[in-house]
N, C-alpha and C positions, 0 to 999 in steps of 0.2 A: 504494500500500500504506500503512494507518496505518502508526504509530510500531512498531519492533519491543523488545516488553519485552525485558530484560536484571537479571539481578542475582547475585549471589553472596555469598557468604560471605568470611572473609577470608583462606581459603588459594586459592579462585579469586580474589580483587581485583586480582592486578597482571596475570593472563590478562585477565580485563574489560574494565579499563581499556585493553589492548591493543588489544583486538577495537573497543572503542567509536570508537578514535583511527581506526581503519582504516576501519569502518562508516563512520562522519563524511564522510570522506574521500571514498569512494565513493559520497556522497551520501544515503545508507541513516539514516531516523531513528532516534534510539534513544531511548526512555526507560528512563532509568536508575532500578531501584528500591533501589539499595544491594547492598550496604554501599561506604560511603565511604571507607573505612579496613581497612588489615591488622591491626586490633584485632580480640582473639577472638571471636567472636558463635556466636550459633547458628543452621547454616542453615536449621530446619524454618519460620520464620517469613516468610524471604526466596522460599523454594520456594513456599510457599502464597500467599502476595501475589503470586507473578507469574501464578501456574497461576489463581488469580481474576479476575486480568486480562483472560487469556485466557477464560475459561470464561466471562463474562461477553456476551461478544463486540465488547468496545468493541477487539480486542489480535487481530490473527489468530496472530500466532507469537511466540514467547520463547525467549529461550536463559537457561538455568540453569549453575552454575556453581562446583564444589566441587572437594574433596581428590581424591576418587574418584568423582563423579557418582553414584556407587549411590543416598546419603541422599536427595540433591534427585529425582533418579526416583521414589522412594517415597512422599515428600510431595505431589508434583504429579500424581500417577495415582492419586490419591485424592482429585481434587478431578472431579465429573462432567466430560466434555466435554475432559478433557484426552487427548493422547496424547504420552507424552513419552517422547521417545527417548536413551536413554544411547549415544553413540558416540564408538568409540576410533579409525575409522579414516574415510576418504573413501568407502567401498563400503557402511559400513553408514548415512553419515549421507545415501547415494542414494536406499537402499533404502527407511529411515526414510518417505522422502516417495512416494515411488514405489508402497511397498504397503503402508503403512499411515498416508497421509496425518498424518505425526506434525508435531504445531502448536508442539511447544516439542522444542529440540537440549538436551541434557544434556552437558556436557562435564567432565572431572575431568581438572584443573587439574596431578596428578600423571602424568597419563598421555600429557596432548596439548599439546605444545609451542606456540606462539603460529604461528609458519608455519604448518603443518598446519592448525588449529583456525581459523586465519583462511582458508585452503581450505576447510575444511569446513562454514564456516557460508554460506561466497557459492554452493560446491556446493545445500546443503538450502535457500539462499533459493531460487536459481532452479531446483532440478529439480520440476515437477508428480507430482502423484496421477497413477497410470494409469487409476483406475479401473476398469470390467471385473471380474474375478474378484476382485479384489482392494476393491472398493466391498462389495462380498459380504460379504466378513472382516470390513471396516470396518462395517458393520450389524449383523455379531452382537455385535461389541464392544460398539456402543450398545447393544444390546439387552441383553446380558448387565450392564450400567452401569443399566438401567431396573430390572432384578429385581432390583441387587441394592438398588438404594433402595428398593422396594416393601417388598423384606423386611426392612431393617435399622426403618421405620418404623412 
């Protein structure tokens, strides 16, 4: 597997840096795209640089990383090719992969303690797409992602 992107803002940075220490650990790459500090920032610039990454396809998955993951969801499902999953618990960051092959985990930082969040990310690395019915859904999404660029252009 390439590197797996990572970044956050600086109310997720000490969850992050958690996760990173752990990922490391278990041998799992990580490129780290900030922030490096629990100084204020703002996350819509950190969400987009990863969800680039990703969209890109040099990156196959990212974990994002904020207050309440809401913002960073919003940013990154705005970028084509992304499918970024906000999850508060172990069943939906399954599910996330399972049926709707989701490439970036969304975590907020208020709601998912570091134990958990470090289950839930080795959870979403190794559970696969099922594909089947569910590659279905995943095609109208792109499809519904092609119109809507056609029309916005």
């Amino acid at each position: 597997m390439s590197a797996l992107l990572i970044s956050a803002d600086h109310a997720g940075f000490v969850l992050k840096a958690e996760l990173k220490k752990y990922l490391n650990k278990k041998g799992i790459g990580i490129k780290d795209l900030g922030t490096y500090s629990k100084e204020r920032c703002d996350y819509p610039e950190y969400a987009y640089n990863l969800a680039k990454g990703i969209a890109s396809g040099k990156y196959k998955r990212g974990i994002l990383i904020c207050k309440s993951g809401i913002g960073n969801s919003i940013v990154a499902n705005r970028v084509a090719g992304v499918r970024a999953a906000l999850c508060y618990n172990l069943k939906a960051a399954k599910l996330s992969r399972e049926h709707n092959d989701s490439n970036v985990l969304v975590l907020g930082s208020g709601f998912v303690k570091a134990v958990l969040a470090k289950r839930m990310v080795i959870t979403w690395l190794n559970t696969k797409f099922l594909g089947g019915r569910h590659l279905k859904r995943v095609k109208l999404i792109n499809s519904i992602e092609q119109r809507i660029r056609r029309t916005v252009k």
